[in-house]
C-alpha positions in Angstrom: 56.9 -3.4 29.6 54.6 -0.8 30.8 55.6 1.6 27.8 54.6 -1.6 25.8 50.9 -1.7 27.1 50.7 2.1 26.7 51.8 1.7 23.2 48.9 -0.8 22.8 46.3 1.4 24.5 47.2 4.1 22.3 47.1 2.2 18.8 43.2 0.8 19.6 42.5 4.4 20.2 43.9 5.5 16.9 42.0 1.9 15.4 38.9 3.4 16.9 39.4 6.9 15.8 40.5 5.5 12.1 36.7 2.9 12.1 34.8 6.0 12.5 36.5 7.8 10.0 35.7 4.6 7.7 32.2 5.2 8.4 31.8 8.4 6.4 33.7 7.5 3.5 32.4 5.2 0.7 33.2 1.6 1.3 35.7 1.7 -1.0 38.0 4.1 0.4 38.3 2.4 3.4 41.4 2.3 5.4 42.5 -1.2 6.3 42.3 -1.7 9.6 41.7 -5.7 10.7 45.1 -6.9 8.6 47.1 -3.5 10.4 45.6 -4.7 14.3 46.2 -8.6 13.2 49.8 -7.4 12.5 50.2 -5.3 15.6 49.0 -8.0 17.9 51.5 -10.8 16.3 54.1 -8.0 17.2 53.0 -7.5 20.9 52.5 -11.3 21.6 56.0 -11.8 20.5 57.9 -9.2 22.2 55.3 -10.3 25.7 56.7 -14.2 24.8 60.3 -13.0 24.6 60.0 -10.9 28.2 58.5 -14.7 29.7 61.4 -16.0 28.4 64.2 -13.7 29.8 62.4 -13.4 32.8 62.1 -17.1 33.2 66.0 -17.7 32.7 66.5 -15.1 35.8 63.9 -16.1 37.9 62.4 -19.9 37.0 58.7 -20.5 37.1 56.1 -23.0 36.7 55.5 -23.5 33.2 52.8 -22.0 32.3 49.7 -22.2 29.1 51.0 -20.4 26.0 48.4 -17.3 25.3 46.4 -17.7 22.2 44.8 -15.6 20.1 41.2 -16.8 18.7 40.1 -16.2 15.2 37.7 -13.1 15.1 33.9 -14.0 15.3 31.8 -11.8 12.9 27.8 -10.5 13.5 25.7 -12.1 11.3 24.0 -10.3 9.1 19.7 -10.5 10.5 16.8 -9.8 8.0 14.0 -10.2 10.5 13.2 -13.7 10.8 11.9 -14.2 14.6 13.0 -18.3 14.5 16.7 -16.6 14.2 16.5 -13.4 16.7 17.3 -15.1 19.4 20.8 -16.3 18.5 21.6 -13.3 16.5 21.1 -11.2 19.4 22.7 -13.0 22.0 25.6 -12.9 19.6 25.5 -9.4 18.9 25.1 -8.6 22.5 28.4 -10.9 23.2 30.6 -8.9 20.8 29.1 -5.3 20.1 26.8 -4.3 22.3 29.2 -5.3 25.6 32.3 -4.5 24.0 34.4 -1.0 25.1 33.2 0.7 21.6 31.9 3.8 21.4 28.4 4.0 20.8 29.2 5.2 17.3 30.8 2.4 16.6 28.5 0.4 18.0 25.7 2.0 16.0 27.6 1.5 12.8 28.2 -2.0 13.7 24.4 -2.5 14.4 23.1 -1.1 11.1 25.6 -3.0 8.7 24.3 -6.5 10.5 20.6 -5.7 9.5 18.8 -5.8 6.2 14.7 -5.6 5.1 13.0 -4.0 7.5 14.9 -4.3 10.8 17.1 -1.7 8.7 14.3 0.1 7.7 13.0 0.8 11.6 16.3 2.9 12.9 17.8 3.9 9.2 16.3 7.4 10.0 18.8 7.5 13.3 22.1 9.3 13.4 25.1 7.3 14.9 24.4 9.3 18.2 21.0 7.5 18.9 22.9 4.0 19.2 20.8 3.1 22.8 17.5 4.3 21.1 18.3 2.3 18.1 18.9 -0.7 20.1 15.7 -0.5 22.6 13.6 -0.3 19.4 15.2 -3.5 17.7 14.9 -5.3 21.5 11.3 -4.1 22.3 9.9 -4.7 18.5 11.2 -8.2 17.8 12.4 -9.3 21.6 8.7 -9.0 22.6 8.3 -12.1 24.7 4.8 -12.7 23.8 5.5 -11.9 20.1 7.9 -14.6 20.1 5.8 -16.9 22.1 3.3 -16.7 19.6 5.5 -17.1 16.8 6.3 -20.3 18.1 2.6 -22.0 19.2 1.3 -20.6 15.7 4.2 -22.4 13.9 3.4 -25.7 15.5 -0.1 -25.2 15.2 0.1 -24.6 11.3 2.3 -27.7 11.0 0.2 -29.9 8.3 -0.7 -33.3 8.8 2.5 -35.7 7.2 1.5 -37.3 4.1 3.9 -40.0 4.7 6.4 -41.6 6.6 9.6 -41.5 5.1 13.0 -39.4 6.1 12.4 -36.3 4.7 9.2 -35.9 6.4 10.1 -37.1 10.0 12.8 -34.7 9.6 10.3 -31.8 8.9 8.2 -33.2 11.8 11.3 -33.2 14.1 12.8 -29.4 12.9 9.2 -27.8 13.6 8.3 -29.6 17.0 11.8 -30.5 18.2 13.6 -27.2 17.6 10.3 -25.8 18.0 9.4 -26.7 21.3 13.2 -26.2 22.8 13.5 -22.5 21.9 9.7 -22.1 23.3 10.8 -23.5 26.3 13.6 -22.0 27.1 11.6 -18.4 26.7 11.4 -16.9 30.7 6.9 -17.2 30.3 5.4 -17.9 33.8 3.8 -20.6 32.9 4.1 -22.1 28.9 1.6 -24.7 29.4 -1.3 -21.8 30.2 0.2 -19.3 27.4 -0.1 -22.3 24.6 -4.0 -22.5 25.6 -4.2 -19.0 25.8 -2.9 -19.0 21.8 -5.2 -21.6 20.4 -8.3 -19.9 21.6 -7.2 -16.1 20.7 -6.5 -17.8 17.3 -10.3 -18.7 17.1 -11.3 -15.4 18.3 -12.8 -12.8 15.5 -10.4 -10.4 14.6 -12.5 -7.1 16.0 -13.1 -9.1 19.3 -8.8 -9.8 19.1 -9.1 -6.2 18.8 -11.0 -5.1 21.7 -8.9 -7.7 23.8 -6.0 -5.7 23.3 -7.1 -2.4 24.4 -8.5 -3.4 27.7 -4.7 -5.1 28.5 -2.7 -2.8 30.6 0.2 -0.2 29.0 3.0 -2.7 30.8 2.9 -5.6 28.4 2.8 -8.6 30.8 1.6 -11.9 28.8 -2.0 -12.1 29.4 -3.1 -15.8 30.9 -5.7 -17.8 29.4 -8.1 -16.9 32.4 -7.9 -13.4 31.4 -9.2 -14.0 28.1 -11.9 -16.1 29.5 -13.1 -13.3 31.5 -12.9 -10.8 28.8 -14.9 -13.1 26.7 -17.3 -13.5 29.3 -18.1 -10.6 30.2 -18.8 -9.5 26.3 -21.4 -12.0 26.9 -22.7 -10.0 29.2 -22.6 -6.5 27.2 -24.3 -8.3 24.1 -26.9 -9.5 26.6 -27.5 -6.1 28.0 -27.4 -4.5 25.1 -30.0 -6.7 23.2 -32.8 -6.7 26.2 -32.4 -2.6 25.9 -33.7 -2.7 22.4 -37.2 -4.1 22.9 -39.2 -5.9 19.6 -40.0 -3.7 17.5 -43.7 -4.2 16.7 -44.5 -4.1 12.8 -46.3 -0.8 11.5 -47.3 -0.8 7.7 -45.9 2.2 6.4 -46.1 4.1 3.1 -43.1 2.4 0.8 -41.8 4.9 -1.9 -42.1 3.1 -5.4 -38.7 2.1 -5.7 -38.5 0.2 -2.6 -42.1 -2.0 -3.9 -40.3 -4.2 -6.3 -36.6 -5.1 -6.8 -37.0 -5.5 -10.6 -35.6 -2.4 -11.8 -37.8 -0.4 -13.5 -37.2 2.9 -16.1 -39.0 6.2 -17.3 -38.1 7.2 -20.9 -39.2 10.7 -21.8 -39.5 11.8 -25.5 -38.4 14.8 -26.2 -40.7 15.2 -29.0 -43.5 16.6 -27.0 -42.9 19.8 -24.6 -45.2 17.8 -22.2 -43.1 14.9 -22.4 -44.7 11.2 -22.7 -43.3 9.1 -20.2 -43.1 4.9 -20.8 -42.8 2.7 -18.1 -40.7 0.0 -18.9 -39.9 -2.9 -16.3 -37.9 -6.2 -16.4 -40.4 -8.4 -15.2 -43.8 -8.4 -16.8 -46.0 -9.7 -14.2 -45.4 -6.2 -13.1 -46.3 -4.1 -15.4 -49.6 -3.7 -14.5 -48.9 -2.9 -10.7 -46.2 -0.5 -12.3 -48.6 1.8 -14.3 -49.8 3.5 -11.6 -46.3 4.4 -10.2 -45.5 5.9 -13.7 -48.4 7.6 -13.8 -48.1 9.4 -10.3 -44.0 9.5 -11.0 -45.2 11.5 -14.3 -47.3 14.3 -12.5 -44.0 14.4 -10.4 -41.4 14.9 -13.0 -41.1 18.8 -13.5 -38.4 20.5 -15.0 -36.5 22.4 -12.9 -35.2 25.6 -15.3 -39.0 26.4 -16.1 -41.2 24.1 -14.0 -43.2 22.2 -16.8 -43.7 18.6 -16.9 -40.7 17.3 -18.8 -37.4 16.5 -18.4 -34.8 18.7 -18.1 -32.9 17.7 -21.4 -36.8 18.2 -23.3 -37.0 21.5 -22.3 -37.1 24.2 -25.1 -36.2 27.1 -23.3 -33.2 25.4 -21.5 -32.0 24.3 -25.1 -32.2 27.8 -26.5 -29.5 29.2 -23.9 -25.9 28.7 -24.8 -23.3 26.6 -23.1 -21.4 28.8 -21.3 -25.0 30.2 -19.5 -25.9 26.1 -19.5 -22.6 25.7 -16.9 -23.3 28.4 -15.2 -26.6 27.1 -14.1 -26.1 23.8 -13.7 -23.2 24.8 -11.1 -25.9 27.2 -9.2 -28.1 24.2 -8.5 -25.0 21.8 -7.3 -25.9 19.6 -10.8 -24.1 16.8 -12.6 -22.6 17.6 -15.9 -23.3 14.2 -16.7 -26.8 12.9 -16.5 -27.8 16.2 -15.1 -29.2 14.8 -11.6 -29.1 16.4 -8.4 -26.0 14.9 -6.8 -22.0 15.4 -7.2 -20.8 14.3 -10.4 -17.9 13.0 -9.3 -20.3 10.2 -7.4 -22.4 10.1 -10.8 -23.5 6.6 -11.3 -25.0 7.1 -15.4 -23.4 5.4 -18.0 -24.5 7.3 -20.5 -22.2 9.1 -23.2 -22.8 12.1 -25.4 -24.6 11.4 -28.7 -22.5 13.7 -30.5 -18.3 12.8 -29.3 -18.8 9.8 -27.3 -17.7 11.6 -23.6 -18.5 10.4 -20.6 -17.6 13.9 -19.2 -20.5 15.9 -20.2 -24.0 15.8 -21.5 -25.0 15.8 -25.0 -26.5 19.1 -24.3 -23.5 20.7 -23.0 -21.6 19.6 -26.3 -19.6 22.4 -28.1 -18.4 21.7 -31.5 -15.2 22.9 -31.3 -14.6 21.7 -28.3 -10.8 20.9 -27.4 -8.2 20.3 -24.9 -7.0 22.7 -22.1 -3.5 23.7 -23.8 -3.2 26.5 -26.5 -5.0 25.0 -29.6 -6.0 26.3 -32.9 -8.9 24.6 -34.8 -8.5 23.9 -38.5 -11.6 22.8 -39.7 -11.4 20.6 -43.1 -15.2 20.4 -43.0 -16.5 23.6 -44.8 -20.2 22.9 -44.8 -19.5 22.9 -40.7 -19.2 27.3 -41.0 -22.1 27.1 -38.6 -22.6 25.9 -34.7 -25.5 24.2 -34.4 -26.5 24.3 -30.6 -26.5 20.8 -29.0 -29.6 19.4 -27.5 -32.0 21.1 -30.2 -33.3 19.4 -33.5 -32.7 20.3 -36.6 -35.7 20.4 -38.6 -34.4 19.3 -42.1 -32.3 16.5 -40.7 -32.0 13.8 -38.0 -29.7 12.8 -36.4 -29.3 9.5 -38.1 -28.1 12.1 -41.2 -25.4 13.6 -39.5 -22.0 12.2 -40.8 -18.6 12.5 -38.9 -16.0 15.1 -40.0 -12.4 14.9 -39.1 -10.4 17.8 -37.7 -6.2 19.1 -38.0 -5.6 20.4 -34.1 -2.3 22.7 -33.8 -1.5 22.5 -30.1 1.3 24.2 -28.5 2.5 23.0 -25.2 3.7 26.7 -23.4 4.7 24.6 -19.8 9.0 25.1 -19.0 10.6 24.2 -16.0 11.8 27.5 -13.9 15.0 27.2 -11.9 12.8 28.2 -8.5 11.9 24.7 -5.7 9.9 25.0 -3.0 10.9 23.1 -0.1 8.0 21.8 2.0 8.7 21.4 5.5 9.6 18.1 6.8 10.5 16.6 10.1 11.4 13.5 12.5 9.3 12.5 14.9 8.3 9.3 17.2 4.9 7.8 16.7 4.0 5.1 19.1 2.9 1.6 17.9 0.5 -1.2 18.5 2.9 -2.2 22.1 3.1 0.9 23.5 7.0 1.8 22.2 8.3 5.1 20.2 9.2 4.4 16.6 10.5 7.1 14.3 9.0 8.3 11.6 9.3 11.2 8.5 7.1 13.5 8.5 5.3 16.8 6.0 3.4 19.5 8.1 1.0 20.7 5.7 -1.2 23.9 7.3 -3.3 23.3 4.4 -4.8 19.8 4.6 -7.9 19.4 6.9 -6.9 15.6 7.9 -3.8 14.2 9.0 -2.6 11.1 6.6 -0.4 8.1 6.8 1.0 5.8 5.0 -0.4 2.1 4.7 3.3 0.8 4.8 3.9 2.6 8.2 0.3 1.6 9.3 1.5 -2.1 9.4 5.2 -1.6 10.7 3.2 0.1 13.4 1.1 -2.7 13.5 -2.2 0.0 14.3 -5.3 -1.4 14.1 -7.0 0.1 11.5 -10.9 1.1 12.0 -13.1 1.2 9.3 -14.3 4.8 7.7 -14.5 5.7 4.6 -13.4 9.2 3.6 -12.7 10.8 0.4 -9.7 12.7 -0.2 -10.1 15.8 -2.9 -7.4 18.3 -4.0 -6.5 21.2 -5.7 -9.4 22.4 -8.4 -11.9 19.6 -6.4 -10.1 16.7 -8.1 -11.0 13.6 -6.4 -7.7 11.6 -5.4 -9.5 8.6 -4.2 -11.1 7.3 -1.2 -9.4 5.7 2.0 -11.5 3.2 4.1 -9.8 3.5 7.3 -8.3 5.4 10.0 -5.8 4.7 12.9 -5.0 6.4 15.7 -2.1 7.9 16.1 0.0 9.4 19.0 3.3 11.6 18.2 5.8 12.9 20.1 9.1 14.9 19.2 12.6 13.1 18.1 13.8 13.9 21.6 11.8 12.2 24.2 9.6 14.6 26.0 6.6 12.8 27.7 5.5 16.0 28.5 4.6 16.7 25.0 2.2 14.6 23.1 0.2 15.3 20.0 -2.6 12.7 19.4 -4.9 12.7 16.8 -6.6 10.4 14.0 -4.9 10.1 10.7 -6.4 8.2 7.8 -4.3 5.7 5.8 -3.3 5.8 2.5 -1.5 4.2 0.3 1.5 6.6 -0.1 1.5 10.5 1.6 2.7 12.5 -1.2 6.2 11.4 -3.4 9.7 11.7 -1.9 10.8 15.0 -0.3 12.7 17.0 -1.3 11.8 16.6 -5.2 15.3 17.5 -5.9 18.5 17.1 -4.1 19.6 20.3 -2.8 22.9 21.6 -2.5 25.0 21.8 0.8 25.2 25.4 1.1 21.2 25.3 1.9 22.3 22.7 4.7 25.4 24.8 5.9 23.0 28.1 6.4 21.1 26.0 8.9 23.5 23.6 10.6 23.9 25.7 13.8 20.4 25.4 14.5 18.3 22.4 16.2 16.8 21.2 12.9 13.6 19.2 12.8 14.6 17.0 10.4 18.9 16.9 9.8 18.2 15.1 6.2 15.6 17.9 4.9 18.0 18.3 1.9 18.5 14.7 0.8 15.5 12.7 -0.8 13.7 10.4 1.5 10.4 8.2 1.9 7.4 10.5 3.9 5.2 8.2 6.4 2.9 10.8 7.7 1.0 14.4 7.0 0.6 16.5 9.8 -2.3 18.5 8.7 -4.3 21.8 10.3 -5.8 20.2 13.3 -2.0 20.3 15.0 -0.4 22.4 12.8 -1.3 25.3 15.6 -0.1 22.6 18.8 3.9 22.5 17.1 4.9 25.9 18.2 6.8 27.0 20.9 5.7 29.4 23.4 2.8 31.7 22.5 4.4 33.4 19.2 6.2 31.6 16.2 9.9 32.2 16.0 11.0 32.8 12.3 14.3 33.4 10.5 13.5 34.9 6.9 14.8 34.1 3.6 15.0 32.1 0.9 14.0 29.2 1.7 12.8 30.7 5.1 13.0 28.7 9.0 10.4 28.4 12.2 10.7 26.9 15.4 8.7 24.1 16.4 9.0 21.0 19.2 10.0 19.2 16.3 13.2 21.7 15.9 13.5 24.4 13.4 11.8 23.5 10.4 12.7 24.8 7.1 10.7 25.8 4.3 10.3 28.0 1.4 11.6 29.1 -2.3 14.8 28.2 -2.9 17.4 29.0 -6.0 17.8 26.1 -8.3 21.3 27.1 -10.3 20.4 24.6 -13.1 19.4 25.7 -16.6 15.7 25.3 -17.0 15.0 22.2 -19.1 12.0 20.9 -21.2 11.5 23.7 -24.1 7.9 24.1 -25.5 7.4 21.3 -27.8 4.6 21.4 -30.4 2.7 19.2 -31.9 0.5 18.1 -34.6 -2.3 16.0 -33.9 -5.6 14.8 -36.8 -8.5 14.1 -34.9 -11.9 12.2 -36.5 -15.2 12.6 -34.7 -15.4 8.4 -34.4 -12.6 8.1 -31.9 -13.3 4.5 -31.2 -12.4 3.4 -34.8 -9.0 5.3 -34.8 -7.8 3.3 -31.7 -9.2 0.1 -32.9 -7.4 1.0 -36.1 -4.1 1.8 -33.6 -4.5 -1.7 -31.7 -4.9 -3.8 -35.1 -1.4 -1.8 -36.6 0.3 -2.5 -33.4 -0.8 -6.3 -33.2 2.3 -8.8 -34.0 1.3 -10.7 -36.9 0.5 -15.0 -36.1 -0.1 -16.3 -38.8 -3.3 -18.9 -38.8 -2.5 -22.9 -38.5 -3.0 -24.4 -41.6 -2.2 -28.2 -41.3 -5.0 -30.2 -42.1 -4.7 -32.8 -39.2 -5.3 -29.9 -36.6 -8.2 -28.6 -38.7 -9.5 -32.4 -38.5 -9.3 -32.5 -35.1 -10.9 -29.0 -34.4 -13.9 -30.6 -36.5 -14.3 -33.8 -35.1 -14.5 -31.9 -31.3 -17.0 -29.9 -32.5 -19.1 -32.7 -34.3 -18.7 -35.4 -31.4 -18.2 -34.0 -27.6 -21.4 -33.7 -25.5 -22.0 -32.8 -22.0 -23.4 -35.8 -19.6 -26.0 -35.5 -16.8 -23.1 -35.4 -14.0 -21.9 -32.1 -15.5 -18.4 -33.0 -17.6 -17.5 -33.8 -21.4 -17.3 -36.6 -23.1 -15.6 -36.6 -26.7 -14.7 -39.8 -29.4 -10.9 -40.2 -29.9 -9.6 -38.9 -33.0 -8.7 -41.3 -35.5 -6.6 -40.5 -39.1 -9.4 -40.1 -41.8 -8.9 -43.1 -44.2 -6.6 -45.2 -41.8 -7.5 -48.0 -39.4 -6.2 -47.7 -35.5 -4.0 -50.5 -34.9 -4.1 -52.0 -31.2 -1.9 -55.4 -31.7 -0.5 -56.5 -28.4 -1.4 -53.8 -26.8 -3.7 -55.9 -24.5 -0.6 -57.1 -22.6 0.7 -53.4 -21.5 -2.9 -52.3 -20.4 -3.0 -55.4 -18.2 0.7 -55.2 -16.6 0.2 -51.6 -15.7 -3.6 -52.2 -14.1 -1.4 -54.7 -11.7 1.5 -52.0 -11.0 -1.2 -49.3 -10.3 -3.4 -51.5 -7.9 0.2 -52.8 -6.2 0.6 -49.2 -5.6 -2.9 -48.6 -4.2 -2.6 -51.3 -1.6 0.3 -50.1 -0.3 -1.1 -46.8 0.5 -4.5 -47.4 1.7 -5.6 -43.5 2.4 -4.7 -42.8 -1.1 -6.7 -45.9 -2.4 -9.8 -44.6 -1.1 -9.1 -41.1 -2.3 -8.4 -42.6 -5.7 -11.7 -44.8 -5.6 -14.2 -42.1 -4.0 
């Protein structure tokens, strides 16, 4: 008997040993290993029955209960739904989490019964982190006031029943029965105070919400009702305080600039026609063009060229117009100038919609037109316009014809695309980190240290799993060649911390949020050699070879704060390794084996000078053909809409019912329906005496 209950203890060993094997194999080449233990235990419960029974033939006993064996209870699978936590967990605690597994197995067991984005908050985790991985599932959705709040706010957004039959006392009853019971049953100090401390931080604004939460102590105790009371009070006070600070401000006529006298917009046209320019005030109201003519005339003594100081515009001026293009660029760049509208501001924040006269481009101005002006790859020009020999600069007149003479010409553009993929990647260095969140608790997270970015980034999706409040500030992102990548109008606050928990080192800083970071790193999948070169070392981030999701940017401002020590510890090569708090980091060139793909293509492409034609031309080839209703009753009734609807004082339509042409409506016994179903309809409304008066009203 005891070499029996050795046996046993050694076969769940090998069954425990055999599971974690499982795990690293594809589901499909799983061992069986429930149908192999179910057979083993219907073995040892029959040899343990037949040493009862010869033992009871020697030596008689009471009888006893025969031993059982229960069918086996599975997790269930959880996809983040708070009304379910609680009985998921408790069931998961029951079998996994108290069980005699190994924490591997535990772990495994843990990620295979989540999906969405419980799955999504400890996927990033190795099966060695099981304790981590379960304190982050407990603290993020076992949050007693999370679920407390959960609870009130579905009762609260309960609507009003419409009706009283079954199906909707049985609503009533699963919201506010079930409801109520799992609310009570959460360990709150007091549930009657927390459900009035809900309905009036519901009624809050959310920026006062906001400042609520910050003064609450790090512990996360359940604030009371009172507390809110006082915080509310006592922003009272500060708004009071801060308003008899500011005394009246008495008012002081002061000199308004003219476009701050009138709303109605108001324009200067210059004519180019005269090197002094004549400037023509035109405004949208004319009551004010009067009151207007002196602020054109003062705006016109203003208005001096700024390449030779005259008064006219810059686009009028003779000697900028004699200058070529290239030496038009280069001054416009000196003086920080659109290429645009050529105004004094960015032209990336350029507000004209003005095109130039000559191709239509919202890029440049018509004076910065070239004719033979083309795309950025190799091209050749072939010209089938041979009275076009000549360049005629843009911006000055031709004295033997206007511009209302000049007629497009088309164009044959040769381009050759030169741009092949090399067999050389550049691995950007990536690692994991913690990041803490709205409650106070560690989360991980996937990280890009970039030395080269001036602000730190993260993504909008991370943002909210964090839940971080977001402040508002607007900043605008540029890259490489000054490109403008957009603009982000908010930041968050962020505090990071290595994988391993060290409290003793924290990097905090404020990282603006974006919609995504950058695209998934690494762009390639790398082979396991790269991996195997590295795998005796701490690395920052143990997946940097396989393709995953980035949440944040570390950029400049910590980029100096990750070492260790006072000097940076670096293993050369290709791709190349540095030490960090993080763990060793790598980064650099690395060998891609492949063939280099994507040959140079080339491509023929006929240009004419009225683009908009050609695509409208495009759209109309590419429309599926409808053809047009021809039947003569729907033309009829098209008409008689048109001839006979009008509008009435109260605001809707009234139109005359369409009759056949030629044939008279017959309405023979149709006096007795109208009447039976006036009787069903008003049976209806008195039986429902809120919709009655809805209907009537």
């Amino acid at each position: 008997c005891n070499d029996l209950s050795r046996l046993r203890d050694k076969f769940e060993a090998i069954q425990d040993k055999i599971m974690c094997l499982n795990f690293q194999l594809d589901e499909s080449l799983w061992l069986p290993v429930d149908s192999v233990a179910q057979s083993f235990n219907d073995i040892y419960y029959k040899i343990k029955k037949i040493e009862r029974d010869v033992i009871g033939h020697m030596h008689p006993v009471a009888p006893s209960k025969t031993e059982m064996s229960l069918p086996k209870i599975e997790v269930p699978v959880w996809d983040g739904d708070l009304e379910t936590f609680h009985n998921f967990w408790s069931m998961f605690n029951t079998i996994v989490h108290e069980s005699k597994f190994s924490d591997v197995i535990k772990m495994a067991y843990l990620k295979r019964s989540l999906i969405g984005s419980p799955l999504k908050l400890i996927q990033n985790l190795s099966n060695d982190n099981y304790f981590d991985a379960y304190n982050l599932i407990s603290d993020r959705y076992g949050n007693l006031r999370n679920l407390a709040a959960f609870y009130v706010d579905k009762m609260l957004n309960f609507s009003p029943l419409s009706g009283s039959s079954l199906k909707d006392l049985q609503s009533f009853l699963d919201v506010f029965s079930t409801t109520c019971t799992a609310y009570n049953n959460l360990a709150l100090d007091d549930h009657k105070d927390f459900v009035l401390f809900q309905c009036a931080f519901r009624a809050l604004p959310s920026n006062v919400r906001v400042l609520f939460e910050r003064s609450l102590s790090a512990g996360g105790s359940v604030p009371t009702f009172q507390e809110l009371v006082d915080f509310v009070e006592h922003q009272c006070k500060i708004e009071e305080l801060s308003k008899r600070s500011n005394p009246t401000k008495t008012s002081v006529p002061t000199h308004k600039t003219p476009s701050k006298l009138s709303r109605n917009p108001q324009s200067l046209l210059v004519t180019p026609e005269s090197t002094e320019g004549k400037v023509v005030s035109t405004s949208s109201s004319p009551s004010l063009s009067t009151s207007n003519s002196s602020i054109s005339t003062s705006k016109s003594s203003q208005n001096k060229c700024a390449f030779c100081g005259l008064s006219h515009s810059l686009y009028g001026c003779e000697k900028y117009n004699k200058i070529s293009i290239n030496d038009k660029y280069e001054w416009l760049k000196k003086q920080n100038r659109c290429f645009r509208c050529l105004g004094t501001h960015n032209r990336l924040r350029c507000a004209s919609k003005g095109k130039c006269s000559e191709c239509k481009s919202v890029s440049h101005h018509s004076s910065l037109h070239r004719s033979d002006y083309n795309s950025n790859n190799k091209t050749v020009g072939l010209s089938s316009d041979k009275n076009n020999n000549t360049t005629r600069p843009s911006g000055s007149r031709n004295s033997d014809n206007d511009h209302s003479s000049h007629t497009p010409h088309s164009q044959a553009l040769l381009t050759g695309s030169s741009v092949t993929r090399t067999n050389q990647v550049v691995l950007l260095g990536t690692a994991q980190a913690l990041i803490r969140n709205k409650w106070g608790k560690f989360e991980p997270v996937r990280l890009v240290i970039d030395g080269g970015s001036q602000i730190c980034l993260i993504s909008s999706e991370c943002a909210q799993r964090l839940a971080l409040p977001v402040f508002h500030k607007e900043t605008n992102i540029d890259g490489a060649l000054s490109s403008n990548l957009g603009t982000s109008k908010g930041v968050v606050s962020c505090t990071l911390t290595p994988h391993v928990n060290n409290p003793s080192i924290v990097l905090t800083t404020e990282a603006v949020v974006v919609r995504r970071v950058c695209a998934d790193l690494p762009t390639v999948s790398l082979s396991p050699e790269v991996f195997n070169r590295f795998s005796h070392l701490n690395l920052a981030d143990r997946s940097f070879c396989e393709t995953n999701r980035i949440d944040f940017l570390l950029g400049a401002s910590l980029f100096t704060q990750i070492f260790n020590g006072d000097r940076c510890t670096i293993i050369p090569g290709k791709p190349a390794a540095f030490d960090t708090i993080f763990g060793w980091v790598i980064m650099g060139e690395i060998h891609d084996p492949s063939p280099p793909v994507d040959p140079p293509q080339i491509s023929l492409l006929t240009w004419e000078s009225n683009l908009d034609e050609t695509l409208q031309r495009f759209w109309r080839s590419e429309e599926v053909y409808s053809p047009t209703q021809s039947d003569p009753l729907h033309r009829y009734a098209e008409d008689h809409f048109v001839s006979t609807h009008s509008r009435r004082p109260d605001g809707s339509y009234q139109v005359r019912l369409p009759f056949k042409p030629d044939v008279e409506p017959e309405f023979s016994n149709t006096d007795v329906n109208a009447r039976r179903r006036w009787v069903n309809l008003e049976k209806r409304l008195g039986k429902n005496p809120q919709f009655n008066a809805l209907y009537r009203s």
